[in-house]
N, C-alpha and C positions, 0 to 999 in steps of 0.2 A: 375561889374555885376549888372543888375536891378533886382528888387526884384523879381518880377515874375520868372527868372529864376536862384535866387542862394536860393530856399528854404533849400537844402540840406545842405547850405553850412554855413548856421548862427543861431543861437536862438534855435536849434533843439537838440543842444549835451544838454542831464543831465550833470552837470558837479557838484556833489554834495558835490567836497575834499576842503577842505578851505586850508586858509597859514598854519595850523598846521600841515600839511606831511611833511613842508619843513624836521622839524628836526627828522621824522618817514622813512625819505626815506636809512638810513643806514641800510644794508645786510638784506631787506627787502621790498615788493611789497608794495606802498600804498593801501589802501582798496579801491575797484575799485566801488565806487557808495557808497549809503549809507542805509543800511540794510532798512529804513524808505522807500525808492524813489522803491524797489525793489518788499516790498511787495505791495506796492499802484499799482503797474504796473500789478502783478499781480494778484491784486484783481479785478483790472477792464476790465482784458482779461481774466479772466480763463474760462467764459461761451462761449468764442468761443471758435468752433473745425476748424479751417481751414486747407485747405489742399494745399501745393505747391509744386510747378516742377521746379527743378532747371534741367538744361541741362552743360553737357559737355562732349563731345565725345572724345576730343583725349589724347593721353599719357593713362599714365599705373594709376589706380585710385585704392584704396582702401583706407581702415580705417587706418589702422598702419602700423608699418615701408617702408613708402611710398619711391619711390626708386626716391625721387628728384636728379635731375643732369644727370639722367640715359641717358637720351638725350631733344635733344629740346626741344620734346614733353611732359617732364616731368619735369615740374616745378616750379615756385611757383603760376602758376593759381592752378593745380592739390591740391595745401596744401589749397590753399585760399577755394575754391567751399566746397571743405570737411569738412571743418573748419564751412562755413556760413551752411551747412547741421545740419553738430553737433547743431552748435548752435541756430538753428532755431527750431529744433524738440528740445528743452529743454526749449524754451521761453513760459511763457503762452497764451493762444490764438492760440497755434499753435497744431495742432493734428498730422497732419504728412507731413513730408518731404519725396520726392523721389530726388534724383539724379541722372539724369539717363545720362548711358555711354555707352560704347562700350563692349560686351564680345567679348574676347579675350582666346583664345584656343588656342595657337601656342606655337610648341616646347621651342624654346626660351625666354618663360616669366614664371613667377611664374603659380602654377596651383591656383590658389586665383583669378587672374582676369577672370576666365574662372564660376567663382561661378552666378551663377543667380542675388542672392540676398545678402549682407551683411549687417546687423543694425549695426548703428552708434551707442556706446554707448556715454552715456553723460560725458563730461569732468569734470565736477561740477555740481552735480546736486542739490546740498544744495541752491543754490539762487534761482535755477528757478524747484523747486521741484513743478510737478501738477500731476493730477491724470492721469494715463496711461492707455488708453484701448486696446484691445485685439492687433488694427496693428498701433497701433500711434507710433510716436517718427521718425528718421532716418534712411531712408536704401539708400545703396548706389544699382542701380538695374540696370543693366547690360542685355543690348538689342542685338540680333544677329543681324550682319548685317558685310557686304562685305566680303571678304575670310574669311572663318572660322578656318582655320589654321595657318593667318597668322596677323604678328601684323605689320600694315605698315604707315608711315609718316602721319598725317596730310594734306601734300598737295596731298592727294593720295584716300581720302575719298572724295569727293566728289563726285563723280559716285556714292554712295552709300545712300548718303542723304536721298533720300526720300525713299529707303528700311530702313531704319533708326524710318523717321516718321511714318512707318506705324506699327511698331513693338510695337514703342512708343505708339501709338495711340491705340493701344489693351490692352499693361499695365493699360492706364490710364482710360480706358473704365471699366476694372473690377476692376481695384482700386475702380474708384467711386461709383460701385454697392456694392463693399465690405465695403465700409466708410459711405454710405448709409444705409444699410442695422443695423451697427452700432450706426451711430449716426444722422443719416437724416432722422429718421424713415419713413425707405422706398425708399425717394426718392434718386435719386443720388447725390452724393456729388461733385461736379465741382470744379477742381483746382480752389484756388481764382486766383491763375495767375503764368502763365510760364513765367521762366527767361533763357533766352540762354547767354554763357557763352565764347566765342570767336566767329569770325565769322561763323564756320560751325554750329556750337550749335544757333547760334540765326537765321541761314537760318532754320534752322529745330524748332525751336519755332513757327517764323513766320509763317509756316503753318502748326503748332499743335493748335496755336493761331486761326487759321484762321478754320479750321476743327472744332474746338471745340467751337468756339466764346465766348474765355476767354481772356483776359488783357494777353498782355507781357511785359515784361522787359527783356531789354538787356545793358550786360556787356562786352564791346568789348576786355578788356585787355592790346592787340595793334592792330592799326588800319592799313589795308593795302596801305591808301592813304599815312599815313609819314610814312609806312617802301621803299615803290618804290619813296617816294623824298630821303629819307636817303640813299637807296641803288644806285640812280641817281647819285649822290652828291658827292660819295665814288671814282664813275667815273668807276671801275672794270668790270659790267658789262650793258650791253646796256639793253631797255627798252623787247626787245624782250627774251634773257637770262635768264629775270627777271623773267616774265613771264613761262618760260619753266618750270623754277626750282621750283619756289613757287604758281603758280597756282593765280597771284597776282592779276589777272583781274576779276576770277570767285569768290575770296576774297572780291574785292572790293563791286560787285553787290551784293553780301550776305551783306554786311553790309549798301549797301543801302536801302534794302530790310528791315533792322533791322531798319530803321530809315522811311519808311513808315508805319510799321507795330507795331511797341514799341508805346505802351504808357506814357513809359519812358525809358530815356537811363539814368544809373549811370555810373558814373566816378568816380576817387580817386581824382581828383583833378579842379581846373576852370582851368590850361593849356590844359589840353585835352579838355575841352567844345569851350575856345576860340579857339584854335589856331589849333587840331587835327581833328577834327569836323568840323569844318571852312572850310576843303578842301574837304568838300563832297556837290553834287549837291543837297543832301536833305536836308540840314540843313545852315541855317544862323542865326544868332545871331540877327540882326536886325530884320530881318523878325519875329524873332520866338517872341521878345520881342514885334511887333507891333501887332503882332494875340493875346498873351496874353491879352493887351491892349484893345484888342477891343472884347475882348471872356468876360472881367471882367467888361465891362461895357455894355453889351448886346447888341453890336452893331456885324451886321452880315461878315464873312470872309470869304464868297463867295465860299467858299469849300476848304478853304486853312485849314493846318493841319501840326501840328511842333509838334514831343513829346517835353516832358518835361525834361530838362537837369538836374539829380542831383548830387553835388558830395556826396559825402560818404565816410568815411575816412574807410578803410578796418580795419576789425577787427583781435584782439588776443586773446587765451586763456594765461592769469595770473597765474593762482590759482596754478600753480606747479613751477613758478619761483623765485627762492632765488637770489641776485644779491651777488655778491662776498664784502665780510664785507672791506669798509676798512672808515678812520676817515674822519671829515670835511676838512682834508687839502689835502685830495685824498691817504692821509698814509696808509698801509695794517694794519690791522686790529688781533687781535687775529693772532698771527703770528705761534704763535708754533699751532693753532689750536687742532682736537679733537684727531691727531692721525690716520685721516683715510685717506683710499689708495687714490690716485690721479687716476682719471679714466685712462683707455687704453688707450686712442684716444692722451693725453697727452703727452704718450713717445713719440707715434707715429709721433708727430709734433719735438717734441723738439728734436730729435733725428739731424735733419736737420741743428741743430744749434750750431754755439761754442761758443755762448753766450747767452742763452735761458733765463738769468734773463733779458734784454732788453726789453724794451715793443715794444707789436708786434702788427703791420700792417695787419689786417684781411679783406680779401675780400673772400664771400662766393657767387659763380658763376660760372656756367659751362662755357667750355671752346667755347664761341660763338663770334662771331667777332662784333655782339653790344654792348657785355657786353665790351668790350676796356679793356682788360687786360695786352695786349700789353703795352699800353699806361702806363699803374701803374706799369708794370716792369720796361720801360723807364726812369718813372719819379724817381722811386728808385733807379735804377743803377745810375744817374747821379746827381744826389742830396748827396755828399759826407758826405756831415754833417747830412744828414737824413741818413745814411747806418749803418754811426758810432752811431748813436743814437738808432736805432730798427732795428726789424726783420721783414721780411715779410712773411707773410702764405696764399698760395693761397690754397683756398680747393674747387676743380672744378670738382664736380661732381666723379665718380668713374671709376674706366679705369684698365683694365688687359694689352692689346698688346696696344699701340696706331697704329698701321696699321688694327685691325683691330674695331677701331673707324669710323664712320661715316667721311666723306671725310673734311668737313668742323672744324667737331671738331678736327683732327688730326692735318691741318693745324695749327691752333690756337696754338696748344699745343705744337706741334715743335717750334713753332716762338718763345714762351716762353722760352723752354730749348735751344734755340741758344740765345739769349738774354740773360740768366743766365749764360751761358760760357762765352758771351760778355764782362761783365760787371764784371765778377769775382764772381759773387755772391754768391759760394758755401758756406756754414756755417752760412749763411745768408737771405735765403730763402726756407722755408718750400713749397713741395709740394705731401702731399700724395695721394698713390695711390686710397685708398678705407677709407670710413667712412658709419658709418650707421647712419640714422634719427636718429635715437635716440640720436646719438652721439652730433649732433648739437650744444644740447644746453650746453657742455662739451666744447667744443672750443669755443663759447661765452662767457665761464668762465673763461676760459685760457686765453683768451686775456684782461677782465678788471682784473684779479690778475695781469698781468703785464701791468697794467696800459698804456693801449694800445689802437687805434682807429680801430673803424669799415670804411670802404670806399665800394661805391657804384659809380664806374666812368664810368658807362653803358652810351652810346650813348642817349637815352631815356632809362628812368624808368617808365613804367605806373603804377605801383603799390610802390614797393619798401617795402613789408612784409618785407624784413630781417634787413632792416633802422630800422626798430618799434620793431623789436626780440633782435637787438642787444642794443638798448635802453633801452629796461628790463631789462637788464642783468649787465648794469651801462655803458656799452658802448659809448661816442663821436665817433660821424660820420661824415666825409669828402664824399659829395653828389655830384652826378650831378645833376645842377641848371638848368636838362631838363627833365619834368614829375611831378609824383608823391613826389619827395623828395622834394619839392619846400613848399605844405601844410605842408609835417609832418612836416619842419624844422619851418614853421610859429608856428605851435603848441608845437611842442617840445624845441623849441630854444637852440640846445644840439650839434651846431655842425658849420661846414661853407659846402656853397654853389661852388661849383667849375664848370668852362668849362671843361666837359669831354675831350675838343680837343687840348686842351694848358695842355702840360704834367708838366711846372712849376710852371702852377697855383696850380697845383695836390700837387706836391712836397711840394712847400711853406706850403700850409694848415696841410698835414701830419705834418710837423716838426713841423710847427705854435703849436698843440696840443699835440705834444709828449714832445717840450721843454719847453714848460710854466705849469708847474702842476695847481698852479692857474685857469686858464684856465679849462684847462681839469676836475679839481675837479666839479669845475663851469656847465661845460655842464651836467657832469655826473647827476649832482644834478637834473640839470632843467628837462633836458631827464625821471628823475624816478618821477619825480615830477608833471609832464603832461602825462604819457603815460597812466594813465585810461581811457582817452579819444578817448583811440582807444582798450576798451576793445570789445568782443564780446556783451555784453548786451547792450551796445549804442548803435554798429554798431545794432541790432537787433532792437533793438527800436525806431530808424531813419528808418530800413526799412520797418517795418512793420506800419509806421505811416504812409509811402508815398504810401503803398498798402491798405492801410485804404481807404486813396481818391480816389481810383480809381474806379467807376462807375461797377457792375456787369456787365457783358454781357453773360449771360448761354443762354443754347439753349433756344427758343422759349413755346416749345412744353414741356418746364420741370414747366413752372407754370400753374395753373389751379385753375380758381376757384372752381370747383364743388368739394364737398365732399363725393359724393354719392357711392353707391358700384361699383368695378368695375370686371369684369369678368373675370375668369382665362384664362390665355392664355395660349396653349398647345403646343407650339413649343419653343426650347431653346431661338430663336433668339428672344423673349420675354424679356428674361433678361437686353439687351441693350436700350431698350426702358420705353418710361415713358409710363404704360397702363395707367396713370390717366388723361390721353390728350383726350377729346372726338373724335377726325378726326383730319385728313391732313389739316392742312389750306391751299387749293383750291380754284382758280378760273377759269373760261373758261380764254385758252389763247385767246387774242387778241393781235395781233403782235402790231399796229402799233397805241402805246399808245400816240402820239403826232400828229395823223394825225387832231383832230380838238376839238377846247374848251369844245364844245356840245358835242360829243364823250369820250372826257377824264370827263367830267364833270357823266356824265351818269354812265361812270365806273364807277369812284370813289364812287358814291352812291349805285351801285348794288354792290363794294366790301363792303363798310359798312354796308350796308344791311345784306349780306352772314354770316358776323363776327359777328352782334349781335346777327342774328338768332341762328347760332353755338351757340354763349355765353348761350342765351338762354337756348337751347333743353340741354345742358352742366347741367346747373342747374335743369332742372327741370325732366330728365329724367334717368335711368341707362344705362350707357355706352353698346352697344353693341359691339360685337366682330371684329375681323378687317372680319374673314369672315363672318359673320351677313351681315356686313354694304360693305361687296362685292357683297352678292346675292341679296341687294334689293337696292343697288346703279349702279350695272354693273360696275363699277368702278374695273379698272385691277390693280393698282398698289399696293394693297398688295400679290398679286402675287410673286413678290420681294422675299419677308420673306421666299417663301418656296422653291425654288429655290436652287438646290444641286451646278450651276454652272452658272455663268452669263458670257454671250459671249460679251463684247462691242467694236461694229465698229466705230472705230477715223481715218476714212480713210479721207484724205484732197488731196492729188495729183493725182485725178485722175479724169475724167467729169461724168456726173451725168448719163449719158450711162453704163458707168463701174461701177460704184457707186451700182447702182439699181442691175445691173449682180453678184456683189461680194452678195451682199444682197441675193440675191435668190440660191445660190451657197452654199452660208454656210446654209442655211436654208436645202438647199435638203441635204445637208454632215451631217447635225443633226436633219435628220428628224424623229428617232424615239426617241430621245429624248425631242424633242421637242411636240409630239405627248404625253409621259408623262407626261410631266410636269418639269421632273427635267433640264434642262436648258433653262435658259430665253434671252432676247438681249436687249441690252440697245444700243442706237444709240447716238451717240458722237460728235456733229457739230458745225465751227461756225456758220451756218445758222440759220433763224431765223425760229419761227417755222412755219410760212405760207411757209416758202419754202421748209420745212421740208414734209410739207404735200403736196407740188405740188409734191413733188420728188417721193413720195411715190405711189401718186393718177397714178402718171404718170407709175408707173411702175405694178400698181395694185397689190400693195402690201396695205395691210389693216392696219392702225396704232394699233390694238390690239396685231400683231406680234410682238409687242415690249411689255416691261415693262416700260420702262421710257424712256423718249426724255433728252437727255442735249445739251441743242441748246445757243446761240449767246455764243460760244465760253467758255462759263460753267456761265454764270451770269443768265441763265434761266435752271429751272427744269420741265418739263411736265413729265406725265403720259398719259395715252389712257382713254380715258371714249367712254363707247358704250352707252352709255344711251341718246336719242336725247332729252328729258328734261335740259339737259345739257347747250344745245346748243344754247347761244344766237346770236341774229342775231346783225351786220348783215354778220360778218367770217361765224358763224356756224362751227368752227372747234373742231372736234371730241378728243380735249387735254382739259388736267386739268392743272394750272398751280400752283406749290408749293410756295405759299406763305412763309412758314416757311423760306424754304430754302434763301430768298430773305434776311431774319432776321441774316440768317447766314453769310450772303456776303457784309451786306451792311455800314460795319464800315468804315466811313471814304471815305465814297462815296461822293463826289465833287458837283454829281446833274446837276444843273441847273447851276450854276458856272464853273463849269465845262465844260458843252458844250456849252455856250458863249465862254468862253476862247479858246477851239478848232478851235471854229467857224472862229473866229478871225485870230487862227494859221492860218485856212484853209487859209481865203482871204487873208494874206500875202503872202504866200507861191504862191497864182496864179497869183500874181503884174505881170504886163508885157503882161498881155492880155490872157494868157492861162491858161484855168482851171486844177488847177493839183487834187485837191480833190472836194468832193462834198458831204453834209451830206446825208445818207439814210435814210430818215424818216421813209419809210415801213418796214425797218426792224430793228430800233431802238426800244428800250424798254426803261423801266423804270431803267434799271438796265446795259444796252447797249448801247451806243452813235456809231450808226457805218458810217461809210463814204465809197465812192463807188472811188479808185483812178482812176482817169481820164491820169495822167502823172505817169508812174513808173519809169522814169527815175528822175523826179524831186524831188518825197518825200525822206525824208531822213527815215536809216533805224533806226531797234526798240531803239539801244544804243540811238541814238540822240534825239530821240522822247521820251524817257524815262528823258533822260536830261533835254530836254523843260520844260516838268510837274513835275521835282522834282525841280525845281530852281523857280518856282511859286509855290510849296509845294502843291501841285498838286499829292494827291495820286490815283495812277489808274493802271490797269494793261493793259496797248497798245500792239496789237498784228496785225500782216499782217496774213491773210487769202485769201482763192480761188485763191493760186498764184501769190500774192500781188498786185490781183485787190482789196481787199476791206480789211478798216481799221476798228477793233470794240477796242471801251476805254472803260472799264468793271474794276469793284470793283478791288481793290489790291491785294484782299488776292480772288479772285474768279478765278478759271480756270475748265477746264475738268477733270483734275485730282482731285484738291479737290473735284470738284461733286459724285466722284467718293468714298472720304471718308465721303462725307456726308453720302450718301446710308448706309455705314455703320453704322456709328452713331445711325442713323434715324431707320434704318428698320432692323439692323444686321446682313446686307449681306456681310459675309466675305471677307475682300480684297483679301484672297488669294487664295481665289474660282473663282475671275474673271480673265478673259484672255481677252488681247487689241488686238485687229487685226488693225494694223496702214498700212501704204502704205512707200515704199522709204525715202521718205522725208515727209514736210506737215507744217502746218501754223507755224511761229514762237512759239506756245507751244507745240511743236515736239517735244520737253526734256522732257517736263512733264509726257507725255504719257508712255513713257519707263521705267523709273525707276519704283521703289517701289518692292513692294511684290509681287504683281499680274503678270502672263504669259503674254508675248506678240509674238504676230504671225506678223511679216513681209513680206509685200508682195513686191517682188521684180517682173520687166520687165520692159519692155520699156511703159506702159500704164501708170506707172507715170511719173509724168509731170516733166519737168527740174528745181529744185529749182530756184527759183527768185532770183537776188543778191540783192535787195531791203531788203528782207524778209531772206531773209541766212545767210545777215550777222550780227557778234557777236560779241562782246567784247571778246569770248572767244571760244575755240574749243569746237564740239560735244563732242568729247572726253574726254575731261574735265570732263563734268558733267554724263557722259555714259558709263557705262559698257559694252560694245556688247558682250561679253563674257561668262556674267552670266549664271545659269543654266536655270531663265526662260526666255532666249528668244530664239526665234528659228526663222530661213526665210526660206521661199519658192518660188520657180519660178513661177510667173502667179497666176490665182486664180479658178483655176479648182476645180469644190466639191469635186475629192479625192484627191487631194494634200490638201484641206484643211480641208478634214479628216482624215489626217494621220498626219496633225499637230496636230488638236483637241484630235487624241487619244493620239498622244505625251505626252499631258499634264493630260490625263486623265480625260478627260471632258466625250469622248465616251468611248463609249464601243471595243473593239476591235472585230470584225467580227468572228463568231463563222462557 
């Protein structure tokens, strides 16, 4: 690894235990740090208050007696997230931690994960004791979204997602008012940075990241590229199968996503950065260490962009493990001991056994067919002299019926109990039915009093928590030498490395440790001897070092210089906003910002001009009100803010004939609302906004009918202005364009590098004499590169074109529009739908007060548009257009990522004003007819 990209991985651990533990490591924890290293740490973070967002959506999450093993979905990510929660809101510098999940209301789960809210208390609080305010510390906080009664798979959320993000997005929004209000006197407090936590959790960071324009981090755990080589490999089922079952393709793109949009990706280990990582078109190891390279010696990388790989050894809570006493030669210890009872869980194994003094073989693993348990049955039935020497215990998770297990884990677990009659192994192989968390760390004792080995023969391990749990506990472990066990065994040096897929390499090392005491005393030693190094206050202190360096990106419109008084605002949706911002940062739109030196030249000085003036009048005058500065600006778009209900058209399949018709149709369906005041229209396009205004002009309809424009596909935000002082020549168009907004979109915008490299693609793509693309200057922006398809048979579609620009680290969001006549490449994290949480943000216009009126089909971010919180009205008939196969096709089904289902969407025939007021009233936008 080159240094630029192993920071995580050297020089970074405190490691304060000297050789003196060697002879302190009997029937007790070394001291994890050193009282001295703990309070310095905290002497020099406790004036920060920071606030972060860890994410994890799937399985069953709570504080204690966590139901690991329950099924796939629940397991040792669920202990890990919880754990770095714990132990992040007890670090100093840290004010509060959210973790936020899924609630979960359904018959068949505990009524605890259906709880809103639960505080994490602290495990230890004596090392990292700081002073507490009123909402600091850890809560685990639990978001509604997708059935509400029911609790269903991880591969089955995904249609849900970004009803997820928007939930999210509400939490975080009055968190920050409330942590503000506490300790930011006043102003808002912004996560220092979301962490997403498998791949559906870091698709939903990346645009909470992207919404909020805050720093992400993500945590893949495992990655969908080597679990479809591993499941490939196995040969059972075909690439299609795969797909069906695990949703592996809409998996994959979430984690590409995570690798456009992360400012860092942590790992447990350098196998996952080289080798796991490796197989994704966003990331390469060379690439990423030559942009280092050339970012540290300020030389320019053309808009290329690699997050930063760290590993990080995952963390453990100590402070309540006693390891089982026995001498330097691995001899038991205090034998007659104090007299006291031997836990339950104890009989309950040994019961299995007709010779329970044997030291015993512990794998703790649900019954999943990566975890290869097969295999270590195998290797023990046939290893004579290992059968005669120990016991085996599998403890797989907890199970009543196995028929009525989940199909996958039933197999599993049959295949074992035919393997156990196989082999003869009654009396000889523990396997109970039920254990509780708690009980855990009880059968890690059981197994070093009988001087016994921990084994890990998982096909990949990405983490391997129970390696490092059963290490404290005095345990030698037999590993698979694919993942995470490969570091711990570098640091712990407490065990041997095995081929998960060779069952007598398996064998050999079990016996290797069970016959040699020696040995075994030896690992025991090393193992309690280096596991401080994967205490929680390292792991916390490595990660809050790497969140240190990471660059602020808060909204725009949250700093200001003026300090002058600012005016009460009388409407709630105040609270969401910063009043100490003097105005929108504004400009007139001019579409077509590259059409000439002189022209771009000119802008550029009338914008700096604009922003000093601002700065200016900022400092030197008192802020006037948003409607103050609406009656003497004419300026429509705080209109917004009071708005009971905003209607926005994201119609794409249909021609600009129907377009204009649907437009005047809803408008007569909500005409005396809209005569009130209480609902507004926001128009949804990729069009740029000149054509935004032919369409309009053409249909004489007046751009004030709107509150806001979101045009080239959501990288541009306008507003209406009537005020002809506005208007520069030589457009003279009647829009304002939201500069902020541009602040919010624009991380990791490629530029000018960018659309060279396009360019380039283009005229490859047209060799052979025929032009298949063509850039559109006219309606390119600053923030838009778009192209006009000339050949739609010849461009490839969005998967492939996304490919292109992630294998040149090229982050961009590429989309087909007007029926895949025309191409717009637009910021990463920018689309129609985030435009749509900006609003919120920005102005506090509730996402779930609007309703999206879309068409059949429509540009490749037709997904986007659907989900969330917000209503959608579908307009069905033959006036939409045939979807393109250019533009239609996916890596992955509609369905996939769509609920058609849910409660807010609804379709209608045609787009007559009262069929689409009688959806409107549907939703209860109108009024119903009296």
């Amino acid at each position: 690894m080159s240094e630029d990209l192993s920071e995580g991985e050297k020089g970074e651990n405190i490691n304060e235990s000297s050789s003196t533990h060697d002879e302190s490591t009997r029937g007790r924890m070394p001291r994890i740090g050193s009282t001295d290293a703990i309070e310095a740490w905290a002497s020099q973070h406790k004036d920060k208050k920071l606030y972060i967002v860890l994410i994890s959506i799937h399985g069953l999450i709570r504080g204690e007696n966590m139901e690991l093993g329950r099924d796939s979905d629940t397991g040792g990510q669920v202990k890990y997230v919880v754990e770095l929660a714990r132990a992040l809101g007890s670090t100093p510098g840290v004010y509060r931690v959210d973790l936020l999940t899924r609630q979960i209301s359904a018959p068949d789960v505990d009524w605890s994960y259906g709880e809103p809210t639960e505080m994490l208390s602290p495990r230890n609080s004596e090392n990292f004791g700081h002073d507490m305010g009123e909402s600091s510390g850890a809560y685990i906080v639990r978001i509604p979204f997708g059935p509400r009664d029911k609790y269903i798979p991880k591969e089955h959320l995904w249609p849900h997602i970004q009803e997820f993000v928007d939930g999210a997005l509400v939490h975080i929004m009055q968190m920050s008012k409330v942590l503000g209000e506490q300790v930011g006197s006043g102003q808002l407090v912004w996560p220092v940075v979301i962490h997403g936590h498998y791949a559906d959790a870091g698709d939903s960071a990346a645009l909470l990241s992207g919404a909020l324009n805050v720093p992400m981090i993500f945590t893949g755990h495992s990655l969908g590229r080597d679990k479809l080589e591993q499941l490939l490999k196995q040969g059972r089922q075909t690439r299609d199968e795969i797909n069906t079952i695990y949703k592996i393709m809409r998996r994959i793109e979430a984690e590409e996503l995570c690798l456009d949009a992360s400012e860092i990706i942590i790992t447990s280990t350098r196998q996952e950065i080289e080798q796991q990582w490796g197989l994704y078109d966003g990331f390469d190891l060379t690439m990423a260490r030559k942009l280092r390279a050339r970012i540290k010696r300020g030389v320019s990388c053309y808009g290329r962009y690699m997050p930063r790989m760290i590993a990080v050894p995952p963390g453990m809570e100590f402070s309540h493990i006693v390891p089982h006493d026995v001498d330097q030669d691995g001899e038991e210890a205090n034998e007659d001991g104090s007299g006291s009872t031997d836990p339950p869980i104890w009989a309950d194994i040994m019961r299995f056994f007709s010779n329970p003094r044997k030291p015993m073989i512990l794998a703790l693993a649900r019954p999943d067919p990566k975890k290869n348990i097969t295999t270590l049955v195998k290797a023990f039935g046939e290893h004579r002299e290992l059968r005669n020497l120990a016991n085996l215990t599998l403890i797989m998770g907890n199970r009543d019926v196995i028929d009525e297990m989940s199909s996958t884990n039933s197999a599993v677990l049959t295949s074992i109990l035919k393997l156990i009659d196989k082999y003869d192994l009654y009396g000889q192989v523990a396997y109970p039915k039920h254990h509780k968390q708690s009980e855990v760390p009880d059968i890690y004792r059981l197994a070093a009093r009988t001087k016994g080995v921990f084994i890990n023969c998982a096909f990949i391990e990405p983490f391997g928590l129970t390696l490092i749990e059963a290490a404290a506990y005095g345990l030698p472990m037999v590993a698979t030498r694919n993942g995470g066990p490969v570091d711990i065994h570098r640091v712990l040096d407490n065990g041997i490395l095995v081929d998960p897929h060779n069952q007598n390499e398996i064998a050999e090392a079990l016996y290797k440790l069970v016959s040699d005491k020696q040995l075994w005393a030896q690992c025991r030693q090393n193992g309690l001897k280096n596991i401080h190094q994967f205490s929680w206050p390292e792991h916390c202190k490595n990660y809050l070092s790497r969140v240190g360096t990471l660059k602020p990106r808060h909204p725009r419109w949250q700093k200001s210089d003026d300090t002058t008084e600012v005016s009460e605002a009388d409407s709630p949706g105040d609270s969401l906003r910063d009043v100490h911002d003097i105005s929108l940062n504004l400009k007139l739109s001019l579409d077509s910002e590259k059409s000439s030196t002189k022209e771009n030249s000119v802008r550029r000085n009338l914008e700096d001009a604009v922003q000093k003036l601002s700065r200016g009048v900022s400092a030197n005058r008192k802020i006037e009100s948003v409607e103050n500065m609406e009656a003497t600006t004419g300026n429509k778009w705080p209109s917004l803010r009071r708005r009971k209900h905003i209607v926005v058209i994201a119609i794409d399949s249909v021609q600009d004939a129907n377009l204009v018709e649907i437009i005047k149709n809803i408008f007569v369906a909500s005409r005396n609302e809209r005569l009130s005041g209480s609902v507004g229209f926001v128009l949804s396009t990729s069009r740029a906004i000149s054509e935004v205004h032919s369409l309009l002009t053409s249909g004489g309809i007046e751009a004030t009918d709107f509150d806001a424009f979101i045009c080239n596909s959501g990288s541009d935000l306008c507003y209406p202005s009537s005020n002809s002082e506005d208007m520069l020549s030589p457009a003279e168009l009647p829009f304002m364009i939201d500069l902020d907004y541009h602040t919010q979109i624009e991380y990791r915008w490629g530029g000018e590098g960018l659309r060279k490299t396009l360019i380039r693609w283009a005229a490859e793509k047209s060799e052979g004499g025929q032009v298949v693309l063509v850039e559109d200057e006219e309606c390119s922006s600053t923030y838009c590169i778009s192209f006009r398809v000339k050949n739609a048979e010849a461009v490839p579609p969005v998967k492939e074109l996304r490919k292109t620009m992630r294998i040149q680290a090229l982050r961009c969001h590429v989309l087909y529009s007007h029926d895949g006549s025309k191409l717009n490449v637009i910021p990463v994290l920018a689309s129609r739908s985030q435009a749509l949480r900006y609003l919120y943000i920005r102005w506090g216009v509730e996402l779930s007060n609007m309703t999206v009126v879309v068409g059949e089909s429509g540009d490749t971010d037709y997904e986007g548009l659907l989900g969330g919180v917000h209503k959608t009205i579908i307009l069905k008939g033959s006036f939409n257009a045939v979807p393109n196969q250019v533009h239609a096709a996916r890596s992955y089904s509609l369905q996939d990522v769509i609920s058609f289902d849910k409660p807010g969407i609804t379709s209608i025939e045609g787009y007559g004003p009262d069929n689409l007021k009688s959806a409107l009233q549907q939703f209860g936008i109108l009024k119903d007819n009296v």
